[in-house]
C-alpha positions as semicolon CSV with decimal commas, in nm:
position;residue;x (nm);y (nm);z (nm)
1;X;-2,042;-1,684;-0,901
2;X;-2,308;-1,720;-0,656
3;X;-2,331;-1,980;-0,311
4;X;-2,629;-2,239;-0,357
5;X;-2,686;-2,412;-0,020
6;X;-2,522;-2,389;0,359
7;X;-2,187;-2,401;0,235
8;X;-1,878;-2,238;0,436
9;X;-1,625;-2,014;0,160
10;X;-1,320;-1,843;0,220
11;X;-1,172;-1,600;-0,046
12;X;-0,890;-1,307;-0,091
13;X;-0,965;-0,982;-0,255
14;X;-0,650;-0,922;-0,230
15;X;-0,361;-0,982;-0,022
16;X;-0,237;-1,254;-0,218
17;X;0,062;-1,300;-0,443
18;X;0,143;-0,913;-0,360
19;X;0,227;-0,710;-0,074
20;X;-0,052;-0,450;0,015
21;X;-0,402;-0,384;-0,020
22;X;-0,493;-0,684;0,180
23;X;-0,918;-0,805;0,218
24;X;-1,033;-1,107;0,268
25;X;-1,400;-1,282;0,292
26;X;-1,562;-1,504;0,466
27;X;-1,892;-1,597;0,361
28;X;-2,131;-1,899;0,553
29;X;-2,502;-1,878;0,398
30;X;-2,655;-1,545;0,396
31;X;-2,379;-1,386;0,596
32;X;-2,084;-1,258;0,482
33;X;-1,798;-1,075;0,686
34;X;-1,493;-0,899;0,575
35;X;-1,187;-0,896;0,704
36;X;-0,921;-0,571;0,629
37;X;-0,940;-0,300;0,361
38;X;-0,629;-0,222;0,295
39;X;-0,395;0,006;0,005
40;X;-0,059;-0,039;-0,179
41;X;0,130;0,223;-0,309
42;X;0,183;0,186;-0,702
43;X;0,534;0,085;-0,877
44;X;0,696;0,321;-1,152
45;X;0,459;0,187;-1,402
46;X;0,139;0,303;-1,349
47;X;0,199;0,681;-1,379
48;X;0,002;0,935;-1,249
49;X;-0,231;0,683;-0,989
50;X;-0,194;0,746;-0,614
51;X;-0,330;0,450;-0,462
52;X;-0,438;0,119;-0,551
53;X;-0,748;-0,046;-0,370
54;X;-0,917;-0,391;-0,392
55;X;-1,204;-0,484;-0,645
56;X;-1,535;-0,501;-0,457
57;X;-1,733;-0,598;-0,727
58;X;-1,873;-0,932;-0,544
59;X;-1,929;-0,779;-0,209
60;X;-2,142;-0,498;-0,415
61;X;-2,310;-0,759;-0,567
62;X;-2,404;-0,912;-0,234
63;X;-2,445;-0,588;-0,018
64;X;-2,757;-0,717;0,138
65;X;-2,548;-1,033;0,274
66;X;-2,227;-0,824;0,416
67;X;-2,289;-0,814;0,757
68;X;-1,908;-0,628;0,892
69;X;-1,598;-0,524;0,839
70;X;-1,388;-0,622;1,081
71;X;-1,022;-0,478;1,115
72;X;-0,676;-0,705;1,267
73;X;-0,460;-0,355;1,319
74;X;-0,403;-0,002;1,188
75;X;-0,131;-0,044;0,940
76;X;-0,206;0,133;0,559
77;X;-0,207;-0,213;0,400
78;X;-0,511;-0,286;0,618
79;X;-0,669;0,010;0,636
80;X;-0,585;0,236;0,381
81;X;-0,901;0,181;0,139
82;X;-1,192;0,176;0,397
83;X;-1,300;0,550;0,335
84;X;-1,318;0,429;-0,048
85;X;-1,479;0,141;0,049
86;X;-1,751;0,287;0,306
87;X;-1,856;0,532;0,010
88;X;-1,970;0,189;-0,191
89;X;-2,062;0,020;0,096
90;X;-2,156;0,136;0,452
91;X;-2,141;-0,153;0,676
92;X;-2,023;-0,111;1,038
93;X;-1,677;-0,171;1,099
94;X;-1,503;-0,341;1,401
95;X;-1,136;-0,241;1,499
96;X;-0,964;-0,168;1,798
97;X;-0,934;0,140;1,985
98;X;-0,621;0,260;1,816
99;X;-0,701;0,102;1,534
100;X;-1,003;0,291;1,558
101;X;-0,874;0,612;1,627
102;X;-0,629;0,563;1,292
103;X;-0,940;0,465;1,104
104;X;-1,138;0,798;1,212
105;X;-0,862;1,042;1,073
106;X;-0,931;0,895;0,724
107;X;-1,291;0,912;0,750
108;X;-1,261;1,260;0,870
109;X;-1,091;1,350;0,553
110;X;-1,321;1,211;0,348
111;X;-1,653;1,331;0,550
112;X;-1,747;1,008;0,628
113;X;-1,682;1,014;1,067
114;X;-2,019;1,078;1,103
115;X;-2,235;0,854;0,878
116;X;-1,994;0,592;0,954
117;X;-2,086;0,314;1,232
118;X;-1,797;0,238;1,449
119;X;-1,736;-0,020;1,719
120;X;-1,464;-0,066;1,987
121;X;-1,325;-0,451;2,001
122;X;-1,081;-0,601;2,205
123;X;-0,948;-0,998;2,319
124;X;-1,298;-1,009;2,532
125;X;-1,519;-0,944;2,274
126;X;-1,808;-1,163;2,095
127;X;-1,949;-1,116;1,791
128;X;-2,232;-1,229;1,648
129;X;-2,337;-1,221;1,282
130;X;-2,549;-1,416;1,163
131;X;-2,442;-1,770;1,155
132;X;-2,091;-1,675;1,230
133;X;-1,988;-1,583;1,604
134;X;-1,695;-1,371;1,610
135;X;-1,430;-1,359;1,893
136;X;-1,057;-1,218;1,931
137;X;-0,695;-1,303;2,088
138;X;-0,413;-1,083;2,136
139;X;-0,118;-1,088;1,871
140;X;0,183;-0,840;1,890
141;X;0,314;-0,620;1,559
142;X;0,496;-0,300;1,477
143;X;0,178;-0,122;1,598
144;X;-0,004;-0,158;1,933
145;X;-0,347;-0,319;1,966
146;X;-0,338;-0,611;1,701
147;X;-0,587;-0,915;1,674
148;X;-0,615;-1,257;1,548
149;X;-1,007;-1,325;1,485
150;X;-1,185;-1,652;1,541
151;X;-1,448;-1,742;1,301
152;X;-1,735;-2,012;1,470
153;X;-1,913;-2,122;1,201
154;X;-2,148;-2,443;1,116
155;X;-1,858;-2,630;0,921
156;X;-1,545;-2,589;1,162
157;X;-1,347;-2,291;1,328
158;X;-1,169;-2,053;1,096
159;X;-0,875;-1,806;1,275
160;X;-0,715;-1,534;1,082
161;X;-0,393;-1,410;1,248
162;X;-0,382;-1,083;1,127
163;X;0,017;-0,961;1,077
164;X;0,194;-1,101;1,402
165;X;0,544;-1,205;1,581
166;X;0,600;-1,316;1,904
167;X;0,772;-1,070;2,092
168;X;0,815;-1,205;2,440
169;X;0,971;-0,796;2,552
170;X;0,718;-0,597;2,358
171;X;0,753;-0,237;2,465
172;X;0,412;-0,165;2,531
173;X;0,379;-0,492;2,711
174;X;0,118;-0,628;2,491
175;X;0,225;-1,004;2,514
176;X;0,108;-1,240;2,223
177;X;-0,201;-1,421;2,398
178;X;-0,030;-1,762;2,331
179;X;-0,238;-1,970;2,620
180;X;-0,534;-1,894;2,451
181;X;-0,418;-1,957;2,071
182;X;-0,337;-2,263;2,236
183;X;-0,662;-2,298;2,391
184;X;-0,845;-2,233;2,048
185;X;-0,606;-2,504;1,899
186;X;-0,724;-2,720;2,154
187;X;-1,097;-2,705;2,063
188;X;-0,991;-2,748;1,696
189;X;-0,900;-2,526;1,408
190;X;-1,086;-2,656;1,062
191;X;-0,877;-2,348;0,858
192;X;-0,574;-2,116;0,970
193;X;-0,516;-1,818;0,756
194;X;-0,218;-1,708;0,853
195;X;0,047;-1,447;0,705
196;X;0,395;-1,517;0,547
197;X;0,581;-1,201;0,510
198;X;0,904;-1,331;0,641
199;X;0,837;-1,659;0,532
200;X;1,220;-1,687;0,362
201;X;1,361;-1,587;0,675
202;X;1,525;-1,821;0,939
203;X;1,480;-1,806;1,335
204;X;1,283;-1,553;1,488
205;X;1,258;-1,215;1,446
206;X;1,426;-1,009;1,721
207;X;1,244;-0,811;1,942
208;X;1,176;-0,420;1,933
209;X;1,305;-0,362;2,205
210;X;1,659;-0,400;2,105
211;X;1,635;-0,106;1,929
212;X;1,584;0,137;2,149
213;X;1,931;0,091;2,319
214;X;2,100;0,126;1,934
215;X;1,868;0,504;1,938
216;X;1,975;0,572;2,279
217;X;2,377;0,507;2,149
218;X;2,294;0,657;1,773
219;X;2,136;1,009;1,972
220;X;2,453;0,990;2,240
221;X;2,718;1,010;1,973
222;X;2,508;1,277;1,767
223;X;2,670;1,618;1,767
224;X;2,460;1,864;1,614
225;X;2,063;1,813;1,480
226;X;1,938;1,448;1,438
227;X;1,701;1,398;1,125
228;X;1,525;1,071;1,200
229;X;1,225;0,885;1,000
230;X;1,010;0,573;1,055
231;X;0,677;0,451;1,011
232;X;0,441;0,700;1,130
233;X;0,235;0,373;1,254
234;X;0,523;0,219;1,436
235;X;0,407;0,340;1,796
236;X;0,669;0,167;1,961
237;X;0,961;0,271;1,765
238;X;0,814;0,686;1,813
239;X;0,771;0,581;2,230
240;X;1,184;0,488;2,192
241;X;1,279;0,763;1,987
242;X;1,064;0,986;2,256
243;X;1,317;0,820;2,517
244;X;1,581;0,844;2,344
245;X;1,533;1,244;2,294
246;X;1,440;1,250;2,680
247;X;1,789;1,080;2,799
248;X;1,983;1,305;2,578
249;X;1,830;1,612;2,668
250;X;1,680;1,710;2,337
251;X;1,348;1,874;2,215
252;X;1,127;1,715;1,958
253;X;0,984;1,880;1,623
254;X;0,716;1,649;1,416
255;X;0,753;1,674;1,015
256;X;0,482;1,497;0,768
257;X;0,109;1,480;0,747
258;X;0,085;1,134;0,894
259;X;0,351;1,162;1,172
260;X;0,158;1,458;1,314
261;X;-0,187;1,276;1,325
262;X;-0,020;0,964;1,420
263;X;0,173;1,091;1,731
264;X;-0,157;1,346;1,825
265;X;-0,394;0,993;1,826
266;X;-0,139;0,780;2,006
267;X;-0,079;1,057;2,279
268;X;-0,504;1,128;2,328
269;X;-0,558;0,726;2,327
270;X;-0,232;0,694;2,567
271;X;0,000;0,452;2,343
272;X;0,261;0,763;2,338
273;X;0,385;0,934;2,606
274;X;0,548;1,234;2,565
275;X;0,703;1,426;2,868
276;X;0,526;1,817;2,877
277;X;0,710;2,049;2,707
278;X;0,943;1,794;2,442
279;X;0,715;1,907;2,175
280;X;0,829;2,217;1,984
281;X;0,668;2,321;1,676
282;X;0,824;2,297;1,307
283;X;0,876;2,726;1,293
284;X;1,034;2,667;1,675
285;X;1,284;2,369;1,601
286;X;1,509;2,602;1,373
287;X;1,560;2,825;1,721
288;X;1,677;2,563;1,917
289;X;2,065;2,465;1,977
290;X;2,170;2,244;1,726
291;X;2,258;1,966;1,991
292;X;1,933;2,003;2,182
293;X;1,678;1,952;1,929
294;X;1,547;1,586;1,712
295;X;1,335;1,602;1,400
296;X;1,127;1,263;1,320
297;X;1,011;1,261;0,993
298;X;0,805;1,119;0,764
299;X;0,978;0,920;0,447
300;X;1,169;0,650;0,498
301;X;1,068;0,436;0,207
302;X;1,171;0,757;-0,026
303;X;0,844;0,847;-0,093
304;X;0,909;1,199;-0,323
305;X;0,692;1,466;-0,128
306;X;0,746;1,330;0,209
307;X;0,970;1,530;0,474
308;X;1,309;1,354;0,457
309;X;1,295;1,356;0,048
310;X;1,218;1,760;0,056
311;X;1,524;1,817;0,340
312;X;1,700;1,568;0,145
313;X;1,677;1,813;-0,182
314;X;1,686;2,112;0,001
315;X;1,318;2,201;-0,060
316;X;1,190;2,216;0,289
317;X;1,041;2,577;0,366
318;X;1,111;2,594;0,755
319;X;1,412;2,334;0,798
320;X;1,741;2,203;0,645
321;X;2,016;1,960;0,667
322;X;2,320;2,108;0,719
323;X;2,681;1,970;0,733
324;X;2,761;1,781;1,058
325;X;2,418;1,648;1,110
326;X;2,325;1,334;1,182
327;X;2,021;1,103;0,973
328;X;1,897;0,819;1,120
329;X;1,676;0,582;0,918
330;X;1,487;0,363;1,146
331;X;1,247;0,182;0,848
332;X;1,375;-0,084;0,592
333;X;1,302;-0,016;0,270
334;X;1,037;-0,211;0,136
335;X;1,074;-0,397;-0,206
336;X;1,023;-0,181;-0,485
337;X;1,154;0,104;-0,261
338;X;1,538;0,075;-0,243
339;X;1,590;0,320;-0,555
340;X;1,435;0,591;-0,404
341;X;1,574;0,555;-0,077
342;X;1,940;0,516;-0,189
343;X;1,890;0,860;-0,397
344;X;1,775;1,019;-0,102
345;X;2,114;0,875;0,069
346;X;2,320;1,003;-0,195
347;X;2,171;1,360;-0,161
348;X;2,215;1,338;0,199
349;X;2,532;1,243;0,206
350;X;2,629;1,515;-0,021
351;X;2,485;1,770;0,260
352;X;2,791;1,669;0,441
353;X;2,554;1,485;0,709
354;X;2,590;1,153;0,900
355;X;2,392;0,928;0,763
356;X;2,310;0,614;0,939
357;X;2,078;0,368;0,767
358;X;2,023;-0,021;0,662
359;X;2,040;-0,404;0,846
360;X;2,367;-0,320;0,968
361;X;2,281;0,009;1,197
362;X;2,012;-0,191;1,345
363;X;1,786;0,021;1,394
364;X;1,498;-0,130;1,271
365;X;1,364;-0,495;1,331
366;X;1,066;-0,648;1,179
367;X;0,743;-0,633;1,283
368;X;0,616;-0,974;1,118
369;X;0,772;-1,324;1,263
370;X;1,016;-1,545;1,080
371;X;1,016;-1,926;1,037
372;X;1,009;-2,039;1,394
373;X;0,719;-1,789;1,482
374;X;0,506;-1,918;1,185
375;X;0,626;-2,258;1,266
376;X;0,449;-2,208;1,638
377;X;0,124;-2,039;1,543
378;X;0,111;-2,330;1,293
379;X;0,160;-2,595;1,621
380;X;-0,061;-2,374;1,863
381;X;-0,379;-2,367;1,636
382;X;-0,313;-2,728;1,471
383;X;-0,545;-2,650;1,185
384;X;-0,681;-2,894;0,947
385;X;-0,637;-2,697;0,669
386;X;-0,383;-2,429;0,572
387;X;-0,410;-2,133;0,377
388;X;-0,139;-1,860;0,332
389;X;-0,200;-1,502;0,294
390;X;-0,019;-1,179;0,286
391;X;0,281;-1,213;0,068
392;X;0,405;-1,266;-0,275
393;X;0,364;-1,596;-0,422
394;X;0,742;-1,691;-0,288
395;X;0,645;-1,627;0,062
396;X;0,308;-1,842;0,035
397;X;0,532;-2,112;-0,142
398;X;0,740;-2,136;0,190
399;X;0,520;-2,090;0,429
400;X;0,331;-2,366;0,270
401;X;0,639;-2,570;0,330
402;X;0,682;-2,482;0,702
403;X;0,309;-2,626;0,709
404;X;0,411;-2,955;0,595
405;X;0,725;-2,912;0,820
406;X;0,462;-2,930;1,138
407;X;0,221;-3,228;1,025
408;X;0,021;-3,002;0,774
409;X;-0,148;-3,234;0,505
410;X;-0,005;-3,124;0,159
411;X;-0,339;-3,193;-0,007
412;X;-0,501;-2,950;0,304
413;X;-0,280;-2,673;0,195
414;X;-0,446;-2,393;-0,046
415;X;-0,244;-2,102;-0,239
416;X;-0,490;-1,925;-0,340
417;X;-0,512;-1,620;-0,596
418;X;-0,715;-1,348;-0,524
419;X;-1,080;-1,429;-0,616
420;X;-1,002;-1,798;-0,595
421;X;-1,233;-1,967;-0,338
422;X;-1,178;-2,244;-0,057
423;X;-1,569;-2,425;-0,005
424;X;-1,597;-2,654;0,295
425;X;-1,959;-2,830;0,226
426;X;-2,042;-3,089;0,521
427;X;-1,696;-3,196;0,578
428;X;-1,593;-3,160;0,197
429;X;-1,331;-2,927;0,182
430;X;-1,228;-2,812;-0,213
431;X;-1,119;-2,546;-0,432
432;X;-1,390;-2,470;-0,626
433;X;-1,471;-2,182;-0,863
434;X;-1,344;-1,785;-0,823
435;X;-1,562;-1,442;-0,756
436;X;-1,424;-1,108;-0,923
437;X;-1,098;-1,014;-0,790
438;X;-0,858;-0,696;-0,906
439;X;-0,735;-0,364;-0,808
440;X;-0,909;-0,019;-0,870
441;X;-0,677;0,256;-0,926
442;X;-0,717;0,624;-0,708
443;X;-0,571;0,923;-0,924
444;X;-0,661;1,229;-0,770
445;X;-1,015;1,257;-0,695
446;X;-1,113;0,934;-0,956
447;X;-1,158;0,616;-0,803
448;X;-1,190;0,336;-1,090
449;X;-1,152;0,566;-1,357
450;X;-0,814;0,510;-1,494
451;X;-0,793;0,172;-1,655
452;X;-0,512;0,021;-1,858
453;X;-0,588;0,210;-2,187
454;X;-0,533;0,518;-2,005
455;X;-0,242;0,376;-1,823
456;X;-0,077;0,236;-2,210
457;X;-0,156;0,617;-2,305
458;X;0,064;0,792;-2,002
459;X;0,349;0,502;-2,056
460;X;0,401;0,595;-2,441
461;X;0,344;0,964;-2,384
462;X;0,643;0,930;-2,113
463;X;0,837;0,697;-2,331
464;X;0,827;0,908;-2,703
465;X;0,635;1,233;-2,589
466;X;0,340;1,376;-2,853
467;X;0,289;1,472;-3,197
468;X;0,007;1,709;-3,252
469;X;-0,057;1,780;-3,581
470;X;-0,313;2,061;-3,710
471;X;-0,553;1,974;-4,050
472;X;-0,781;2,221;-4,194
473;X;-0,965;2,115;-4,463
474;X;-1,232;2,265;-4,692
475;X;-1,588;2,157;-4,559
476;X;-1,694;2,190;-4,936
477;X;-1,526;1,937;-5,137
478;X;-1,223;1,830;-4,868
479;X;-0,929;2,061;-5,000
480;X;-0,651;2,090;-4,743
481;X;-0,662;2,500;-4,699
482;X;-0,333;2,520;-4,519
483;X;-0,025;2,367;-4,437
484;X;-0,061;2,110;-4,168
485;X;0,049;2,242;-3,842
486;X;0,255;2,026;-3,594
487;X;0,339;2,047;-3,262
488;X;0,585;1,830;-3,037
489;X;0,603;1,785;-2,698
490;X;0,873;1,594;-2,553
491;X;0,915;1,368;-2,900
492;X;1,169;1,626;-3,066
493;X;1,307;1,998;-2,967
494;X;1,115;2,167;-3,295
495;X;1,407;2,441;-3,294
496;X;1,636;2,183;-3,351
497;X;1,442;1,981;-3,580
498;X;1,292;2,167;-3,867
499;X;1,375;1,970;-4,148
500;X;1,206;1,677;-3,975
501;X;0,908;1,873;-3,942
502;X;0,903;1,996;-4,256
503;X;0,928;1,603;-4,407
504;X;0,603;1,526;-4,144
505;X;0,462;1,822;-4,272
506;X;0,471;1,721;-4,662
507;X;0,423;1,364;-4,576
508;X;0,062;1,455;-4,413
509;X;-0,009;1,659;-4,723
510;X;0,100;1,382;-4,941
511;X;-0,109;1,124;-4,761
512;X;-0,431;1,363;-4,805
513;X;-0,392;1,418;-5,145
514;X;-0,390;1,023;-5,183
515;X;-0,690;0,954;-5,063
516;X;-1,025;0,940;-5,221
517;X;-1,300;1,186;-5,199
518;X;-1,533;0,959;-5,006
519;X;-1,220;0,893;-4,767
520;X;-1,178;1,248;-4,677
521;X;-1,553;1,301;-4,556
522;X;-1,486;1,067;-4,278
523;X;-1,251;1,145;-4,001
524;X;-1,202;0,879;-3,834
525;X;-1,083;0,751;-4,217
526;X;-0,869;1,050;-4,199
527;X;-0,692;1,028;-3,887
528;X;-0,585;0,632;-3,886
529;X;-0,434;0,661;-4,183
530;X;-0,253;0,993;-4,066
531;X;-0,126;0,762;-3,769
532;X;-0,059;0,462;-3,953
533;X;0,204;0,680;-4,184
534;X;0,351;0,855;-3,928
535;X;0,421;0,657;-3,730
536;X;0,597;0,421;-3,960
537;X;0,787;0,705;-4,135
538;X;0,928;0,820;-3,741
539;X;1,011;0,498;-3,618
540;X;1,188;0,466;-3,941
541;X;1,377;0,761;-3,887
542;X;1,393;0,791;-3,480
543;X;1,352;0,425;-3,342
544;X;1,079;0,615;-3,119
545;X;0,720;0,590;-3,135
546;X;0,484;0,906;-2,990
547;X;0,143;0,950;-2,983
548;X;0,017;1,077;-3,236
549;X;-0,291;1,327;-3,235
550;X;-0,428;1,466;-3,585
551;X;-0,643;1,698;-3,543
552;X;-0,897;1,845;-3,820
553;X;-1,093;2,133;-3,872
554;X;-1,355;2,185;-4,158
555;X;-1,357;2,590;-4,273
């Protein structure tokens, strides 16, 4: 779908009715700006893929009209598919300076730092794109350095709030810029996108700083070693633990990928500080009295390969849990995620360590504002119109309701699916048609590759396992020369199953010696009907269906 005309549209690429991977558009005219590229992790069913991106098809389609990409904060689900992205599409991209300095580790990785155009932002600056002029206002979040954006364009104001709460006691004493939401309320909001993560939950979200006294008391009572993982990206959490570990008298040690480059960006760009000498490295923590040293850790959502899961298993080359040690998980598991992180539990408990972990240790709090918070950036921007974003289809449903709650029009409020598109058109706001909208699967180094045939493939082959079966036939006039040769893998033990073998085995001959002359010149004849009897024959006799693979060679 194409824009005719000077016509104002605002559209998701994702974000919407999920959790993750969150991009949105906003496109006036010729100009079109984007705002977040983020990732999601993938569930249990799609086996094998590593990441899962937005769909850029439109924006590819229109590269001469993107003018930016412009970032809200340095979370994964934000930022995590920009080195994908720039390789499609290299646009200059707008982010704050941690933000920023998160952004340029991935790029790094991917050899894209220095072909990529970067640009500092902060509450004072303008931008200017076109027909759209870009400005900023301070929000607060699990990570320091967060924006909500201001969109002037020729049919109305448009402010995205990027993820927020209002935490009146931040820790970094970052305040929420609320005189000058209220200020841009004032002039007049014509559409607030805002997010609904803890739409379902009552009151307001409590602020981070109460949980640095409940580290403080956790690392006081501690005896021996103290295991402890977060998000690498929650700065202020890592700044209490630091404290914590400094009023106790113990050392630090850093496991995981990400909490090393975290912590080293944080400390250069000053958001961490870290008294001299704290550090020890990974080889060094073993070395230090048990009672003197804290190890934060990566993998507190259970993520397999991460630290805690390997010390958790017992896997971890330089360190190890040991009995009388205490675990603290600072990090809620997010849905999808409890599984994993109650086996990891389990296995920890079973080391004979303390493990301290869930609502009730409270030692995590939210970083995204409940009903009352989304209730007052709804009455300080006053918009017009009302569109939810980032959150499952629940969380949009209720944070359409708080809308109403505050004098929102019901007919102003849009839930929209990703690719579905709000058009204001002098003064006539409508949903009108939708642009192409998915996800894009990373396995390994393939980005798009693996699609849902693939994906239907890897399910059945890790439901019901193989069956590879071996044909040689006579190029001459078709004669099978041999008997067929099969091979299982993970359908049946073949030691333990040769007179099921044996029945596929004469069953395949059988079939062959069926067919017709002209039949057996054509392999792709050949190998359906292989399938096609085989596969009803072992469902008949094993409720389980494999893939099947016949394979034929002409001597």
């Amino acid at each position: 779908m194409k824009m005719t005309g000077d016509r104002l549209w605002i559209a998701a690429l994702g974000g919407v009715y999920e959790i993750g991977k969150n991009m949105y558009l906003l496109q006036y005219a010729e100009d079109i700006i984007v705002i977040d590229c983020g990732s999601k992790f993938p569930d249990e069913t799609l086996l094998g893929i590593d990441l899962i991106i937005p769909d850029i098809a439109y924006l590819l389609s229109n590269i001469d009209k993107v003018r930016a990409l412009v970032v809200t904060h340095g979370h994964e689900d934000h930022i995590g598919g920009i080195p994908y992205f720039l390789k499609q599409l290299n646009i200059p991209v707008y982010a704050s300076r941690l933000t920023l300095g998160l952004i340029e580790i991935k790029l790094r990785e991917h050899g894209l730092l220095r072909q990529t155009e970067l640009h500092c932002i902060d509450t004072e600056s303008t931008l200017n794109f076109g027909s759209i002029t870009t400005t900023f206002f301070r929000t607060n979040h699990s990570i320091p350095d967060c924006l909500g954006i201001v969109f002037d364009t020729p049919e109305g104001t448009v402010v995205h709030t990027g993820d927020f709460k209002f935490d009146m006691t931040p820790v970094n004493k970052q305040y929420p810029d609320i005189h000058k939401m209220a200020a841009i309320g004032e002039k007049g909001v014509k559409f607030l996108l805002s997010e609904s993560t803890n739409a379902e939950r009552p009151g307001f979200t409590p602020s981070e700083r109460l949980v640095g006294a409940h580290l403080e008391e956790a690392f006081q009572k501690a005896e021996n070693r103290i295991f402890i993982s977060t998000f690498a990206s929650n700065v202020h959490r890592l700044q209490q633990i630091v404290d914590a570990a400094e009023h106790t008298g113990r050392k630090l040690a850093l496991l995981g990928r990400s909490m090393v480059n975290v912590v080293g960006v944080a400390q250069e760009l000053g958001y961490l500080h870290i008294p001299e000498g704290m550090l020890v490295e990974t080889a060094e923590a073993g070395k230090v009295e048990r009672d003197k040293i804290a190890v934060l850790c990566t993998g507190s959502q259970g993520e397999p390969m991460a630290a805690l899961s390997r010390l958790a298993n017992s896997s971890h080359r330089q360190l190890e849990i040991s009995r009388g040690d205490t675990v603290l998980l600072a990090a809620n598991p997010i849905p999808g995620n409890e599984r994993n992180v109650s086996r990891i539990v389990d296995n920890l408990y079973m080391l004979g360590a303390r493990v301290i972990y869930g609502s009730r240790s409270e030692l995590h709090v939210s970083g995204h504002g409940s009903q009352e918070e989304l209730k007052l950036m709804l009455t300080l921007m006053k918009p017009e119109y009302f569109i939810p974003i980032h959150g499952e289809y629940r969380m949009l449903h209720h944070h359409s309701l708080l809308a109403e709650a505050v004098g929102v029009k019901s007919e102003n409020i849009f839930i929209l699916k990703n690719g579905e598109i709000v058009e204001s058109n002098g003064g006539d706001v409508r949903q009108t048609g939708r642009i192409t909208a998915g996800q894009i699967f990373v396995d390994g180094l393939g980005i798009g590759d693996i699609g849902s045939v693939v994906l239907r493939d890897r399910r059945q082959l890790s439901a019901d396992g193989i069956l590879i079966t071996v044909i040689t036939l006579s190029q001459s006039d078709g004669r099978i020369l041999n008997e067929p040769d099969t091979i299982s893998r993970g359908f049946v033990y073949v030691r333990n199953s040769d007179t099921l073998m044996e029945e596929i085995n004469q069953l395949i001959t059988a079939t062959l010696q069926k067919m017709s002359t002209a039949d057996l010149g054509q392999w792709n004849i050949i190998k359906e009907t292989i399938k096609g009897t085989l596969s009803k024959f072992l469902y008949e006799r094993t409720k389980r269906r494999p893939m099947i693979l016949p394979i034929i060679i002409e001597v």
